[in-house]
C-alpha positions, 0 to 999 in steps of 0.5 A, a space after each residue: 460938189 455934192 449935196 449933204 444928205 439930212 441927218 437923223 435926230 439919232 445922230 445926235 447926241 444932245 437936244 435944246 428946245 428954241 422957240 421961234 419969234 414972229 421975228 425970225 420970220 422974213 419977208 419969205 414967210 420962213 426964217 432967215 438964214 441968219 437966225 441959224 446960226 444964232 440956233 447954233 451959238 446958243 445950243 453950244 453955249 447953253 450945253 457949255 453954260 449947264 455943265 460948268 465948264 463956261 462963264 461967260 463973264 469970267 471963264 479964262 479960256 473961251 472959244 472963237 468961231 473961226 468956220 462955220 456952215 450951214 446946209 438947208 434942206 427945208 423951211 422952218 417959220 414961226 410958230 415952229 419949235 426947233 430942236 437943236 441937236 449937238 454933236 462933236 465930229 472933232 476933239 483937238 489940242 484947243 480947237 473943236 468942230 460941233 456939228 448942229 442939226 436943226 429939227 424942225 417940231 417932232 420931224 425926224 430928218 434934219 431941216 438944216 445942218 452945219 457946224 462951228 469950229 471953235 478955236 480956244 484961247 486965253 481970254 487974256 492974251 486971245 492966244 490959243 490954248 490947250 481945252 481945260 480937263 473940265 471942258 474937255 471931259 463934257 466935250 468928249 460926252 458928244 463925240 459921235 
């Protein structure tokens, strides 16, 4: 199998400060694996959130992770700022693949990368469906 290579902040096409917690550190003195892909969760959902095209309450159609993955490159600790850069690599009939590269401060080169693939669905039957105009139009602003 062969390695991913970083990403460029350049290849991204949206950014969202996090601010790392004493907490994401484990007893490595970096942050754990798991807290990625919270990274990942809340730069979609913030991008998706500001634009509205989803209610977290309401929205009648929503997205469920159905692949995720994440490469790791470098080690990212508290009190580090992450910039979370979002792309889409795909835009189907109700599904889309976001990628995500985590930078670390004002480094260039991504510290670790990977993606989601969420499925939409009715939230009422949790049946696929057909990506809503609205949410298509804002998803298609991030397709690389």
């Amino acid at each position: 199998m062969t390695r991913a290579a970083p990403d460029s902040r350049a290849d991204y096409r949206h950014f969202l400060a996090i601010t790392t917690r004493w907490i994401d550190n484990d007893v490595y003195r970096h942050v754990n694996n798991v807290v990625y892909y919270s990274w990942f969760d809340t730069v979609v959902n913030q991008y998706l959130v500001e634009r509205g095209v989803l209610d977290i309450e309401e929205s009648p159609v929503i997205g469920l992770v159905v692949e995720t993955q994440c490469h790791y490159f470098s080690p990212i600790a508290f009190p580090d700022t992450v910039h979370a850069g979002l792309r889409v690599a795909k835009l189907g009939t109700s599904s889309v693949r976001y990628e995500i590269g985590i930078f670390r401060n004002a480094e260039m080169q991504a510290a670790a990368q990977g993606h989601f693939v969420h499925v939409y669905v009715d939230r009422a039957s949790n049946r696929p469906t057909p990506l809503p105009a609205a949410l298509r139009a804002v998803l298609e602003a991030l397709v690389r």
